[in-house]
N, C-alpha and C positions, 0 to 999 in steps of 0.2 A: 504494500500500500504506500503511495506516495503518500498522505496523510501522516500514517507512521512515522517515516523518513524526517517528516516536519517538525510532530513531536519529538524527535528524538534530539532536534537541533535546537531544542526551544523555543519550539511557534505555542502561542498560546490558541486551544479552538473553541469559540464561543459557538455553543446550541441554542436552536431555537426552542429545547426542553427539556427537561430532568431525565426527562428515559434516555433520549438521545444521548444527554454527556454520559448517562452509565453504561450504557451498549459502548460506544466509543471508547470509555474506560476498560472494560472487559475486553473490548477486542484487543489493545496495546497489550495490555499484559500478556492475554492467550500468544500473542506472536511475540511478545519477552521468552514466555517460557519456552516456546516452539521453538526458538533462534539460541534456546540451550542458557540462558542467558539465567543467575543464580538471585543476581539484585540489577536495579535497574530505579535509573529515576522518577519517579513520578509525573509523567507529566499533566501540564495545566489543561483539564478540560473541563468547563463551566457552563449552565446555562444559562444566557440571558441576564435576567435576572439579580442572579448571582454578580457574575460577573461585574455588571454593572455598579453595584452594591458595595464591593470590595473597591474596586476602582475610586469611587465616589469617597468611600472612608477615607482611604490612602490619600485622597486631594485633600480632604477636610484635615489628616492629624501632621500631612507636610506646610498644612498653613497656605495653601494654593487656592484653597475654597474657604471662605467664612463657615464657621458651624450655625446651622440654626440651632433656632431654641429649642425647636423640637421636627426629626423628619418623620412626618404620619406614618404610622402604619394603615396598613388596607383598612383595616377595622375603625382607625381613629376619624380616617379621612372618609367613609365612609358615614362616619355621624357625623362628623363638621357636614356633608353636604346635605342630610336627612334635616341637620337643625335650620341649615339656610332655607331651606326648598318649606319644612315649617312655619317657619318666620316670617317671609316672604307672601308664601301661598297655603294658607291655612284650608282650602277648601279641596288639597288634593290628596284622594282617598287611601292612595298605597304609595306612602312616601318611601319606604323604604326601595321597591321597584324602583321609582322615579327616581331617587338619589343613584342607587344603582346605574342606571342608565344613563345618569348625567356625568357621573365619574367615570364611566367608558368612554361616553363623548368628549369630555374633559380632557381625559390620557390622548385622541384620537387625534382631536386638534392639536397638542403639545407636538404630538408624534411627526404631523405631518405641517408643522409650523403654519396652523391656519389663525390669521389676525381674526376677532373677533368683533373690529370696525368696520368690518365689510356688511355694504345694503342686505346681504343673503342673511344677518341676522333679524332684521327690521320685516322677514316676508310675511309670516305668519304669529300668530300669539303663541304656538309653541317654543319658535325662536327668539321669539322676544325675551316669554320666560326663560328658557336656558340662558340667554347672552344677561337676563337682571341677578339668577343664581350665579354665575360665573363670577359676574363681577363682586355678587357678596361673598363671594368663596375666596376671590382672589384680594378682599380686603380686608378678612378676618385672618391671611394666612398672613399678612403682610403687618397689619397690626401685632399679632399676636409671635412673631418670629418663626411660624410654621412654614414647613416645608414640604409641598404634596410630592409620593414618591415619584411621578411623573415628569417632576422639576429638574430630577438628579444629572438625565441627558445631558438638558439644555446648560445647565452649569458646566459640566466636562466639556463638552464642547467649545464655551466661552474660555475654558481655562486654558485646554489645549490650545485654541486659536491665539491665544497669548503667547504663544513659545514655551509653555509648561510643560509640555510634554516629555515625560522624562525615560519613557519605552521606548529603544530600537527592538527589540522582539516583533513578528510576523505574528500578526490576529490573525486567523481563520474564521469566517464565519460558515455556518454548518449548519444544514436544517432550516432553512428560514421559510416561511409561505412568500414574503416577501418585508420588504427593507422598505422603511421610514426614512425620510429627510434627516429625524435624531435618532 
């Protein structure tokens, strides 16, 4: 496997899931032992996620990233957007859905860096209300030092694009349906 070969040089390979990097993993080793081989490096394969996560730390404790106050977990940021869409719109009946649904939409737009001063939120009264939750989402996280995990990207991004970037190591990405703008 040329993939192998990569790991074996220190290419790190991001998955698009948890099963993937562990198939991946299993398979390196099975051709460790296969190649007679007694110890052998470990190498980096992460999914997504993960990946991201660790990266994001390592900007935060080398001082490259501000820490927030606090970066959401799925669960927290999920009731930050339950208590906005409450708040807001007291007449809708399954907030939790709707919160749901808006923190997809939320992550979706980050992902694929859609501004949300565009007329396409003005079309209808459902875009109205997502684009008036957004904006109390994105003012209680900004008040309060919060950090959606959605945000983590676009930080890397901005850090790397400073000359921070401090990995010569080959990313592989691996398994994706398809790749976001972040």
């Amino acid at each position: 496997f040329e993939l192998h070969q990569k790991l074996a040089q220190g290419a790190i390979v991001v998955t698009g899931n948890s099963r993937l990097a562990a198939v991946l993993q299993q398979e390196f080793q099975q051709q460790a032992i296969d190649s007679g081989l007694n110890v052998w490096e470990t190498p980096v394969i992460q999914p997504w996620n993960i990946w991201l996560s660790q990266l994001w730390e390592e900007a935060v404790f080398d001082g490259r990233i501000e820490s927030p106050a606090l970066l959401l977990t799925e669960v927290q940021e999920q009731y930050v957007w339950e208590s906005v869409i409450e708040s807001l719109t007291p007449s809708i009946l399954r907030k939790e859905a709707t919160a749901n649904k808006a923190s997809e939409a939320w992550q979706q737009l980050i992902n694929w860096q859609v501004r949300r001063d565009d007329a396409d939120f003005s079309l209808n009264e459902d875009t109205q209300a997502f684009n008036l939750w957004a904006d109390e989402f994105e003012r209680l996280c900004d008040e309060q030092g919060w950090l959606s995990a959605a945000r983590m990207a676009e930080q890397l991004v901005e850090c790397f694009n400073g000359g921070e970037n401090k990995t010569d190591c080959k990313i592989l990405l691996v398994g994706f349906d398809e790749l976001t703008p972040l």
